[in-house]
N, CA, C and O atoms as CSV, one atom per row, in Angstrom:
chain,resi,resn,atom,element,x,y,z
A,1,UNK,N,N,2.589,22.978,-27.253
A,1,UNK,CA,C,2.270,22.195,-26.082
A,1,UNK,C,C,1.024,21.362,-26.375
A,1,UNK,O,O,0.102,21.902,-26.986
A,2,UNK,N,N,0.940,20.297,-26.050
A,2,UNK,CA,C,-0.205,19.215,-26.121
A,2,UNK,C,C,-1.162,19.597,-25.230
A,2,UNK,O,O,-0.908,19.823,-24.047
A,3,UNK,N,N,-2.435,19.700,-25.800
A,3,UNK,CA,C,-3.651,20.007,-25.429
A,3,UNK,C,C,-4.014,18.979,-24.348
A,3,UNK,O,O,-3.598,17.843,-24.576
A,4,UNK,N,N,-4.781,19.178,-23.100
A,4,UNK,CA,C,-5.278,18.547,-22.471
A,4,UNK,C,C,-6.655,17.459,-23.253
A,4,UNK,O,O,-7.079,16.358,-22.900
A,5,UNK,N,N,-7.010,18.274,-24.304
A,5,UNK,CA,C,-8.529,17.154,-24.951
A,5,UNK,C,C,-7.383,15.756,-25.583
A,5,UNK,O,O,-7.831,14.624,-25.764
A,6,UNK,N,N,-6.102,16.068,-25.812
A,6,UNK,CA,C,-5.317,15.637,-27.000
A,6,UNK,C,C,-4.452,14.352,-26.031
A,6,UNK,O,O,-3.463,13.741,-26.438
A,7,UNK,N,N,-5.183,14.141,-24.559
A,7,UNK,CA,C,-4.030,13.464,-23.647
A,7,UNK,C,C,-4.832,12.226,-24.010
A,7,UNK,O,O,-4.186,11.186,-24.135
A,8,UNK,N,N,-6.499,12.175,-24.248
A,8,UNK,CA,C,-6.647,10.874,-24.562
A,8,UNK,C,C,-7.061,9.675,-23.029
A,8,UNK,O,O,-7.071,8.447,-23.114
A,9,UNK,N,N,-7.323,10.387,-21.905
A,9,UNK,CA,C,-7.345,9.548,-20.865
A,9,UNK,C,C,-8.593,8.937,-20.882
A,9,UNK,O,O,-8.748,7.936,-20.182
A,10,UNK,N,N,-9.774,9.483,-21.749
A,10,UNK,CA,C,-11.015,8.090,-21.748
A,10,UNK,C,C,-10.609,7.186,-22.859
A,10,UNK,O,O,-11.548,6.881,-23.594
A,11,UNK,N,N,-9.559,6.725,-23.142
A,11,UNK,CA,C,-8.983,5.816,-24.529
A,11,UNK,C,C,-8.823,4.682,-23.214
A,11,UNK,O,O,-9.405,3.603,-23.328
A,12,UNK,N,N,-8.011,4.974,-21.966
A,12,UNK,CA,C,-7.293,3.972,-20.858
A,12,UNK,C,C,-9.167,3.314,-20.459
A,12,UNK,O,O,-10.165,4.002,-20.242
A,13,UNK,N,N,-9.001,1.362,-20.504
A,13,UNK,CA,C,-10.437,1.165,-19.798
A,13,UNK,C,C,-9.574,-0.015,-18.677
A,13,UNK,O,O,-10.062,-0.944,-18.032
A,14,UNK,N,N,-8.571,0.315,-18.737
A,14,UNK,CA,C,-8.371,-0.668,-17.391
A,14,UNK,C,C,-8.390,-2.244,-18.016
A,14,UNK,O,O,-8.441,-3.102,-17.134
A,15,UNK,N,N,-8.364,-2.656,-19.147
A,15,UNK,CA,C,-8.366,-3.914,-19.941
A,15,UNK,C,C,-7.358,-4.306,-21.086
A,15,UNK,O,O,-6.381,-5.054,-21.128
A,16,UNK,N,N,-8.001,-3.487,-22.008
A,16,UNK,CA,C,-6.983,-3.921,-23.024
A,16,UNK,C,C,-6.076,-2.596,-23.264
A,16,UNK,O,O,-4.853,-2.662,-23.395
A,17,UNK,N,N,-6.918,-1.220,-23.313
A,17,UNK,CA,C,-5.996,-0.139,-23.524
A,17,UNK,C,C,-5.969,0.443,-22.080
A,17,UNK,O,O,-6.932,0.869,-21.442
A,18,UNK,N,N,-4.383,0.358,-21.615
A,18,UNK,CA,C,-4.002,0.659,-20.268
A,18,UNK,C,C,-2.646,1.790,-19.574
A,18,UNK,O,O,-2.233,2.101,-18.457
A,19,UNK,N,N,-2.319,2.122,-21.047
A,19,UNK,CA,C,-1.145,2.958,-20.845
A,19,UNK,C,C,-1.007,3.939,-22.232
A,19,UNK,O,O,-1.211,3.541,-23.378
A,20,UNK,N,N,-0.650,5.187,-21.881
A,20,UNK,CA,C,-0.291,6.218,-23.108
A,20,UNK,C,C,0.598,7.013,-22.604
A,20,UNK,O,O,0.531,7.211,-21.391
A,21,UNK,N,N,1.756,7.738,-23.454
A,21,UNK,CA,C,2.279,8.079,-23.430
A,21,UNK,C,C,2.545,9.664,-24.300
A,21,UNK,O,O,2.184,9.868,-25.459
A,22,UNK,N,N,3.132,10.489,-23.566
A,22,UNK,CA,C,2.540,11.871,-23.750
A,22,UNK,C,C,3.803,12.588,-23.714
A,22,UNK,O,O,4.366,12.716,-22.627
A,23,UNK,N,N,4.414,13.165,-24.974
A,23,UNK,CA,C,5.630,13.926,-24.743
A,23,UNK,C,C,4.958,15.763,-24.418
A,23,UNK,O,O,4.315,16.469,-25.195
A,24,UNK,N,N,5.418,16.069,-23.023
A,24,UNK,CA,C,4.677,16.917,-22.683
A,24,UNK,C,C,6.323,18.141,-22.583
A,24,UNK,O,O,6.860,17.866,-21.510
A,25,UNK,N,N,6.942,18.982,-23.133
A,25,UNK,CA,C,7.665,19.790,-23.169
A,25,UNK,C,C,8.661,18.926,-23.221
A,25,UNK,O,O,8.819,18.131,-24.147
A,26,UNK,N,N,9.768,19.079,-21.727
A,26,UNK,CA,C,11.083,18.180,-21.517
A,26,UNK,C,C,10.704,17.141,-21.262
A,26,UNK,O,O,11.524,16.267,-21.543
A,27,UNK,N,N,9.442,16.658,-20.670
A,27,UNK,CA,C,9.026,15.365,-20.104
A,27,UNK,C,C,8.387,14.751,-20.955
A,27,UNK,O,O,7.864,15.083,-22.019
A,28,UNK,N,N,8.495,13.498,-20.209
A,28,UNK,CA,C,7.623,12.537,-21.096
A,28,UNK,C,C,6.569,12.165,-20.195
A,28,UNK,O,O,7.083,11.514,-19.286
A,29,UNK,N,N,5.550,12.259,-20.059
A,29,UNK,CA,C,4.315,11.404,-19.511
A,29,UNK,C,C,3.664,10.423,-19.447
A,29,UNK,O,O,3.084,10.204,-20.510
A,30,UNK,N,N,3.493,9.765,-18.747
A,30,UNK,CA,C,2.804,8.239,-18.771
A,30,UNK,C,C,1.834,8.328,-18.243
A,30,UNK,O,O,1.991,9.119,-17.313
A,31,UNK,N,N,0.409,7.802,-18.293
A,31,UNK,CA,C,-0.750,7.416,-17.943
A,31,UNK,C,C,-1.148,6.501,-18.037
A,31,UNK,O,O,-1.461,5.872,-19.047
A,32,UNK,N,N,-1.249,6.099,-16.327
A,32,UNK,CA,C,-1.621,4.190,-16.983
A,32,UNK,C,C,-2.715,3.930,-16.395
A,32,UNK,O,O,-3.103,4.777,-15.591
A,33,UNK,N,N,-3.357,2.987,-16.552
A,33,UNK,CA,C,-4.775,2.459,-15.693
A,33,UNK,C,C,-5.740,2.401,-16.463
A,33,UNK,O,O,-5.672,1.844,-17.558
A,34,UNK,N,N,-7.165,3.172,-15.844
A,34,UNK,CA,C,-8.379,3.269,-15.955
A,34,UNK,C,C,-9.495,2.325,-15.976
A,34,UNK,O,O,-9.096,1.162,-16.028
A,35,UNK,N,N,-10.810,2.457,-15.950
A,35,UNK,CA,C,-11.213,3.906,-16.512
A,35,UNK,C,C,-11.740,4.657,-15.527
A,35,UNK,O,O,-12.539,5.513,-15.906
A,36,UNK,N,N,-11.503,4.579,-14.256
A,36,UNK,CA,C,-11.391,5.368,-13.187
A,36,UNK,C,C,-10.522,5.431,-12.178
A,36,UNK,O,O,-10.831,5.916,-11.090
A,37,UNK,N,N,-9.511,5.011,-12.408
A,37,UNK,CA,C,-8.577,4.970,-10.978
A,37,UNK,C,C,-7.145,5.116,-12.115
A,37,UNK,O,O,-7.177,4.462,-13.158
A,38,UNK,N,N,-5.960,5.999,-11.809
A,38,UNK,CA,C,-4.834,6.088,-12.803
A,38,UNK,C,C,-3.720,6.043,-12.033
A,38,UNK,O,O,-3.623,5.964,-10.809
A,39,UNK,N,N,-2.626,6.120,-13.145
A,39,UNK,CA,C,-1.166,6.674,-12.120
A,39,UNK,C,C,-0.340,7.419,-13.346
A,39,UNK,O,O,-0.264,6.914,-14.465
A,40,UNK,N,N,0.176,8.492,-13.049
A,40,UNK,CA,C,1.199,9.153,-13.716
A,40,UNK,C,C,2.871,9.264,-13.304
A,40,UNK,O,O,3.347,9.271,-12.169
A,41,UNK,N,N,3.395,9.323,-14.260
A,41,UNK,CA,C,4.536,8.593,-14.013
A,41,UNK,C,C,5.234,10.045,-15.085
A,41,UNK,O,O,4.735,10.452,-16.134
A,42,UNK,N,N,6.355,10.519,-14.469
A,42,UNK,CA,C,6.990,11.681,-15.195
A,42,UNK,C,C,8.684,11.450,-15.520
A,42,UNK,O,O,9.607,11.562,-14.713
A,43,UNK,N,N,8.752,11.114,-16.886
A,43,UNK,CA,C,11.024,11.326,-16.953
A,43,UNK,C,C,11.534,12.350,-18.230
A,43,UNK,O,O,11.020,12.326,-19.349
A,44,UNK,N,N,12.536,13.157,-17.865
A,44,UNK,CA,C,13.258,13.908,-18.714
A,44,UNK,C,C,14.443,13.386,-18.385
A,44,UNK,O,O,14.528,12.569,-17.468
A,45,UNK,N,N,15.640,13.846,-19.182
A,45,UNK,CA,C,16.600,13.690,-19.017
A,45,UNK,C,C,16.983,12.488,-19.709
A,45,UNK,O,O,18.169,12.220,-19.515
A,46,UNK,N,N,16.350,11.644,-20.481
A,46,UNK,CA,C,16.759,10.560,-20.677
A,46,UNK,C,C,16.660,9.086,-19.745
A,46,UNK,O,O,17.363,8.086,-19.891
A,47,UNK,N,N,15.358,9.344,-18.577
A,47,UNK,CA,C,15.822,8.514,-17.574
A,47,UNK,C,C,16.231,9.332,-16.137
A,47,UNK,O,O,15.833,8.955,-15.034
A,48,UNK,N,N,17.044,10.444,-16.339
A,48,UNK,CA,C,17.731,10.862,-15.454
A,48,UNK,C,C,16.974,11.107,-14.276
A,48,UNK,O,O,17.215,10.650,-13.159
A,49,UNK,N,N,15.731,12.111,-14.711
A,49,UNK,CA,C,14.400,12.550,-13.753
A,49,UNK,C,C,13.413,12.042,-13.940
A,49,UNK,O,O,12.680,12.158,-14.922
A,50,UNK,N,N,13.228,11.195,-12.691
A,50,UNK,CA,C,11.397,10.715,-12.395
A,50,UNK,C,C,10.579,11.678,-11.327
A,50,UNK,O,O,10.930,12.259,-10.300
A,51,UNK,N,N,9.571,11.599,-11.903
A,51,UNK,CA,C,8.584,11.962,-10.924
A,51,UNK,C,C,7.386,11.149,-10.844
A,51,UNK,O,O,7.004,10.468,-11.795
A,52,UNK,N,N,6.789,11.203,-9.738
A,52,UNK,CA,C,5.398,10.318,-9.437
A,52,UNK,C,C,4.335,11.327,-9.333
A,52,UNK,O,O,4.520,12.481,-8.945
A,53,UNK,N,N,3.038,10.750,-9.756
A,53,UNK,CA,C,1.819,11.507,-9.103
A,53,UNK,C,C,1.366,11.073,-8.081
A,53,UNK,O,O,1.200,9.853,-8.089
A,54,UNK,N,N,0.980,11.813,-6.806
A,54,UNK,CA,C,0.891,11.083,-5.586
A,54,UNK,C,C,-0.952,11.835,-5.731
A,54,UNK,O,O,-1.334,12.776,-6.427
A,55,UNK,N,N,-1.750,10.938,-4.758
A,55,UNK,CA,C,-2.910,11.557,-4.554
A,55,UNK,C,C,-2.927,12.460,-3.059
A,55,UNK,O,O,-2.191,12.483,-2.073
A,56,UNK,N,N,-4.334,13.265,-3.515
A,56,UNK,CA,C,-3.745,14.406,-2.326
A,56,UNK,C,C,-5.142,14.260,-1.052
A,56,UNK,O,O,-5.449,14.996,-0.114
A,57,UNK,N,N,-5.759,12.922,-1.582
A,57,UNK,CA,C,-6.565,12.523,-1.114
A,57,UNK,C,C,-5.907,11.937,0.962
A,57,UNK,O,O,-4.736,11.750,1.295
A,58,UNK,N,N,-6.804,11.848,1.617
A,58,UNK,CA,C,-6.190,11.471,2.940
A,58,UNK,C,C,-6.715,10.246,3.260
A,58,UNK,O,O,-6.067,9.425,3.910
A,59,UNK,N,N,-8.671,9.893,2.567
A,59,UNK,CA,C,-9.264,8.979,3.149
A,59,UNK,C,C,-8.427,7.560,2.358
A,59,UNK,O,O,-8.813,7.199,1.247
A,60,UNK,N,N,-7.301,6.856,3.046
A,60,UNK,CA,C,-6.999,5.499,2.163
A,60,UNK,C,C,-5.940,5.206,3.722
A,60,UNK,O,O,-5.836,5.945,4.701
A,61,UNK,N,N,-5.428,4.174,3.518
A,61,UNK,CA,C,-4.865,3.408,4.585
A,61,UNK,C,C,-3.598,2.998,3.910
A,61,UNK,O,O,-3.510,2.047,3.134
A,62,UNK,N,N,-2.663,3.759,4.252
A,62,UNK,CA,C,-0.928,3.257,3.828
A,62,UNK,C,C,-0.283,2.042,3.757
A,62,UNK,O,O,0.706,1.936,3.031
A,63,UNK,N,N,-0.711,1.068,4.431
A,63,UNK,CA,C,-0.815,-0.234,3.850
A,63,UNK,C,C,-1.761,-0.353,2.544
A,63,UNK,O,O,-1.082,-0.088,1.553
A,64,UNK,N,N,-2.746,-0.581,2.295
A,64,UNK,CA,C,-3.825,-0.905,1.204
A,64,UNK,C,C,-3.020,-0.657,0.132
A,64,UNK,O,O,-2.328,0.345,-0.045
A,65,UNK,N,N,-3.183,-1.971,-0.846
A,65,UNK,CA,C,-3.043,-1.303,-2.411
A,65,UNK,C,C,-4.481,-1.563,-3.355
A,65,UNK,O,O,-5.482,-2.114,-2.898
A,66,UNK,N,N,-4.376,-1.131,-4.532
A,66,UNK,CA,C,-5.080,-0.768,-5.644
A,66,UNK,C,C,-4.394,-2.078,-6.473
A,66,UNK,O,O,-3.170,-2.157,-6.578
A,67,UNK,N,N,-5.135,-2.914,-6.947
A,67,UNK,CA,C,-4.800,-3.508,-8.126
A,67,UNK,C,C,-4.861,-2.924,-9.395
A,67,UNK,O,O,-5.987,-2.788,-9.872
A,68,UNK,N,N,-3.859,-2.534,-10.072
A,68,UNK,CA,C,-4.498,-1.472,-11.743
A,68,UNK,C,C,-3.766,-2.203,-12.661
A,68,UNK,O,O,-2.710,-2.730,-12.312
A,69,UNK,N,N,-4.209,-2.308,-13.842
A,69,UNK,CA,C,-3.454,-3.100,-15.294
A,69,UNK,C,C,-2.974,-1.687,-15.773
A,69,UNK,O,O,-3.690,-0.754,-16.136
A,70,UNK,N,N,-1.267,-1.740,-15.675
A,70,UNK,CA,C,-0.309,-0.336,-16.632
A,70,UNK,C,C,0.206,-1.464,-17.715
A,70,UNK,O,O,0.527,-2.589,-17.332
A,71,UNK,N,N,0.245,-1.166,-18.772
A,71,UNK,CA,C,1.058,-1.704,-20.040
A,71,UNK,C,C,0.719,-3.002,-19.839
A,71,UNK,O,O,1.735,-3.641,-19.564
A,72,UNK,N,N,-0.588,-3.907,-19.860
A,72,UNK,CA,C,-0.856,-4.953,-20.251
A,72,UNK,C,C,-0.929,-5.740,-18.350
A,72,UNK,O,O,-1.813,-6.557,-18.090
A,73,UNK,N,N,0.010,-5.355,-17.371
A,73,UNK,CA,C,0.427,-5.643,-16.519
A,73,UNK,C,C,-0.125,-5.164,-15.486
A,73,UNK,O,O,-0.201,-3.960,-15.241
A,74,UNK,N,N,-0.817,-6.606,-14.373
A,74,UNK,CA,C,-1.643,-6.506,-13.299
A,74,UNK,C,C,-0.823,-6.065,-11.717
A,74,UNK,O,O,-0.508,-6.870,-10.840
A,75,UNK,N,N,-0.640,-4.776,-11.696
A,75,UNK,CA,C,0.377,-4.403,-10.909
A,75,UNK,C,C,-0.634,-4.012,-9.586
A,75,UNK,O,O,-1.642,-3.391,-9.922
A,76,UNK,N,N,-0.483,-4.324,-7.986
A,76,UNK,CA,C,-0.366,-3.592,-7.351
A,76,UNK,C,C,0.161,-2.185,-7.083
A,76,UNK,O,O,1.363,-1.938,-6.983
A,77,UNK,N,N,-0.733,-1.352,-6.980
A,77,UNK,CA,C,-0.485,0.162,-6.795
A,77,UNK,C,C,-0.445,0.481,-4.677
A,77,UNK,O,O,-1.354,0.265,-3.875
A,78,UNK,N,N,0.868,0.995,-4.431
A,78,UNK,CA,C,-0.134,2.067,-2.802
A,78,UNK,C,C,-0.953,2.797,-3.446
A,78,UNK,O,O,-1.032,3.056,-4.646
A,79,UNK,N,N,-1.639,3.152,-2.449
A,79,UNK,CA,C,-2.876,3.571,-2.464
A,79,UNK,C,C,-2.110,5.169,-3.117
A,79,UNK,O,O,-2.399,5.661,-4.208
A,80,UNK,N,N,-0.980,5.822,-1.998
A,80,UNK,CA,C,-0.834,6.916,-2.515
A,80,UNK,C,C,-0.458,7.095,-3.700
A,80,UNK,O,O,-0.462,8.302,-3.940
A,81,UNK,N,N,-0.096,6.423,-4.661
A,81,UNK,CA,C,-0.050,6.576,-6.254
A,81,UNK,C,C,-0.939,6.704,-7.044
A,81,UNK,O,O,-0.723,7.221,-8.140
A,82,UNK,N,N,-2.302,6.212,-6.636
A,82,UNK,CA,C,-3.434,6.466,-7.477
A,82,UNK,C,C,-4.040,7.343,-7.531
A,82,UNK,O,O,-4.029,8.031,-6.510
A,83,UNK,N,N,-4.760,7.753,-8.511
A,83,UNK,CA,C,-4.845,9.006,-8.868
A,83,UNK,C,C,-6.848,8.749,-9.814
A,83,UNK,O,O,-7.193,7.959,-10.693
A,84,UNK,N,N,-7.660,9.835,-9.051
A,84,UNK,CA,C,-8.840,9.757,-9.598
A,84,UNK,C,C,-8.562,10.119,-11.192
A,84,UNK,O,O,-7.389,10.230,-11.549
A,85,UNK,N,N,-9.449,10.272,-11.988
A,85,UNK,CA,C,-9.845,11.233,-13.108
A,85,UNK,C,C,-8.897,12.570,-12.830
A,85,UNK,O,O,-7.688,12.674,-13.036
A,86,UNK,N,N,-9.761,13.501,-12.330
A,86,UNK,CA,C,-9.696,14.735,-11.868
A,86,UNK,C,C,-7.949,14.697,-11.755
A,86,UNK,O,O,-7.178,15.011,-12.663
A,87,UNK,N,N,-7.595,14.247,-10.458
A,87,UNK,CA,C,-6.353,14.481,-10.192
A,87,UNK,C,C,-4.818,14.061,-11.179
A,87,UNK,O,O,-3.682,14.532,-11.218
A,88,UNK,N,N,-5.432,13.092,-11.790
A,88,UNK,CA,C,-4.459,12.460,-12.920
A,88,UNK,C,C,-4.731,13.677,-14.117
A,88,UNK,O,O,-3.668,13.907,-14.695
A,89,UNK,N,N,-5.515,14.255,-14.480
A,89,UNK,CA,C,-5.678,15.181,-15.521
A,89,UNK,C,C,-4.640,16.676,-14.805
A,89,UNK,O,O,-3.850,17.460,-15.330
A,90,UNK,N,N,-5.015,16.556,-13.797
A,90,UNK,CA,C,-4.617,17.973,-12.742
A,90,UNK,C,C,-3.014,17.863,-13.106
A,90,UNK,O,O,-2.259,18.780,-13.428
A,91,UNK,N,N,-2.673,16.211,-12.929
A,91,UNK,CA,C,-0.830,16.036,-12.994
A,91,UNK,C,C,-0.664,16.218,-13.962
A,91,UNK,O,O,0.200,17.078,-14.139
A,92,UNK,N,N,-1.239,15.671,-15.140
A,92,UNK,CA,C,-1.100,15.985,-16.995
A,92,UNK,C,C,-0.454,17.689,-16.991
A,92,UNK,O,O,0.584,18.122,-17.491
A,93,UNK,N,N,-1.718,18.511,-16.086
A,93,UNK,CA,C,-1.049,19.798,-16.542
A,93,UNK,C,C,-0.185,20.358,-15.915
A,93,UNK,O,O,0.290,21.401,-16.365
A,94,UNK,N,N,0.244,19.843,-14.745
A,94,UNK,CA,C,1.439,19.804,-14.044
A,94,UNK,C,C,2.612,19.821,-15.019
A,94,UNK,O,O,3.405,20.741,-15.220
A,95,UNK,N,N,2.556,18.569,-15.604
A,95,UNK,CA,C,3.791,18.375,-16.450
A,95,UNK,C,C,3.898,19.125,-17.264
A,95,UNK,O,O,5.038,19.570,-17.403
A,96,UNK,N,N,2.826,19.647,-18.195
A,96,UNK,CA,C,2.904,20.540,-19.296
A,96,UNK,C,C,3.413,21.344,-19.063
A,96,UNK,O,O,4.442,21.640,-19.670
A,97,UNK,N,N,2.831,22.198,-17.892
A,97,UNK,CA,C,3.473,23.493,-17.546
A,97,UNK,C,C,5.033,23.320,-16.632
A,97,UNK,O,O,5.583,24.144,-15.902
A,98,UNK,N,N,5.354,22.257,-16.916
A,98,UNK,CA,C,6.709,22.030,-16.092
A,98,UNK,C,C,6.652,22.811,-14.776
A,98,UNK,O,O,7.099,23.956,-14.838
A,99,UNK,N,N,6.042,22.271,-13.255
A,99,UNK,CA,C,5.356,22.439,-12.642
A,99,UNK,C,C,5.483,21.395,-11.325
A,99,UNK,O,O,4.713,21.260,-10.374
A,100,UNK,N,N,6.593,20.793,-11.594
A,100,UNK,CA,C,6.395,19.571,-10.709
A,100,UNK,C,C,6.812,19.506,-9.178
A,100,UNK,O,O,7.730,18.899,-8.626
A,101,UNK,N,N,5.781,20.372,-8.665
A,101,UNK,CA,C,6.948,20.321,-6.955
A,101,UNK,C,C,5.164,20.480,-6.131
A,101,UNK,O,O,4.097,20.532,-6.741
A,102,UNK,N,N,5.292,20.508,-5.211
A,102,UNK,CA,C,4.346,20.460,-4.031
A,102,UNK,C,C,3.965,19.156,-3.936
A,102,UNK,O,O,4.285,18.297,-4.757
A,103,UNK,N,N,2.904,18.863,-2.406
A,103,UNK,CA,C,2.906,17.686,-2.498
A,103,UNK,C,C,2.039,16.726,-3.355
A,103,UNK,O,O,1.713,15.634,-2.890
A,104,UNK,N,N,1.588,17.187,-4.833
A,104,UNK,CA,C,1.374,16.454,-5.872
A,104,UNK,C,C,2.439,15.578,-6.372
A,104,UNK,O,O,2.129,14.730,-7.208
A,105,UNK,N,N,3.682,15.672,-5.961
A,105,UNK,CA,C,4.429,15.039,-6.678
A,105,UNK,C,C,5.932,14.696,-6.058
A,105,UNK,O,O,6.783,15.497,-5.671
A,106,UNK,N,N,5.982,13.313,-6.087
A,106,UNK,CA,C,7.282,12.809,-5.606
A,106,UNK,C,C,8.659,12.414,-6.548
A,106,UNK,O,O,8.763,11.464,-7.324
A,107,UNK,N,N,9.696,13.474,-6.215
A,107,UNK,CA,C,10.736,13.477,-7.232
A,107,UNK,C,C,11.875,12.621,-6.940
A,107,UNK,O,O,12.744,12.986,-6.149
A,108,UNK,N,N,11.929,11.036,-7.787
A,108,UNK,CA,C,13.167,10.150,-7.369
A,108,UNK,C,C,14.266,10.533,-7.396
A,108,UNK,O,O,15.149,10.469,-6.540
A,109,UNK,N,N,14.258,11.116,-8.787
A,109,UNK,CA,C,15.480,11.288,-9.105
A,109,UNK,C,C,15.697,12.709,-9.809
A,109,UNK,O,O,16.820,13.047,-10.185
């Protein structure tokens, strides 16, 4: 299993390096953003299963988005997708430990 020191999330500065990718057991992991505000993004199956990292934060307004650069790309984020430090590391070990249910995490598919 991939070490949490080994995920690499002070590499993301929100500029030029903005996305990594993390084969974490069945899943694959994505981390995009930084260097303080993220989003994690979870698929196994080939595609088949996504999951989102949602924040578990309350103070933000459901309209509002987050502007964040994922993979080169100046994307509007909701607010509930973003994810501090802390909580984006918290989802990292979510995934590791194949772990993905409460309301940390929204399952598409």
């Amino acid at each position: 299993m991939t070490q949490p020191e080994t995920w690499n999330i002070d590499a993301l500065d929100g500029g030029e390096h903005t996305l990594l990718t993390v084969p974490l057991g069945e899943w694959e992991a994505m981390l995009g953003g930084g260097p303080d505000r993220f989003v994690v993004t979870a698929s196994a199956g080939g595609g088949t299963r996504i999951a989102n990292a949602r924040t578990l934060r309350e103070d933000f307004d459901e309209e509002e988005t987050v502007d964040l650069t994922v993979g080169g790309q100046g994307i509007d984020y909701p607010w509930e997708y973003v994810l501090t430090r802390d909580e984006a590391l918290a989802a990292m070990t979510d995934i590791a430990a194949g772990e993905l249910s409460g309301e940390r995490w929204e399952l598409i598919s």
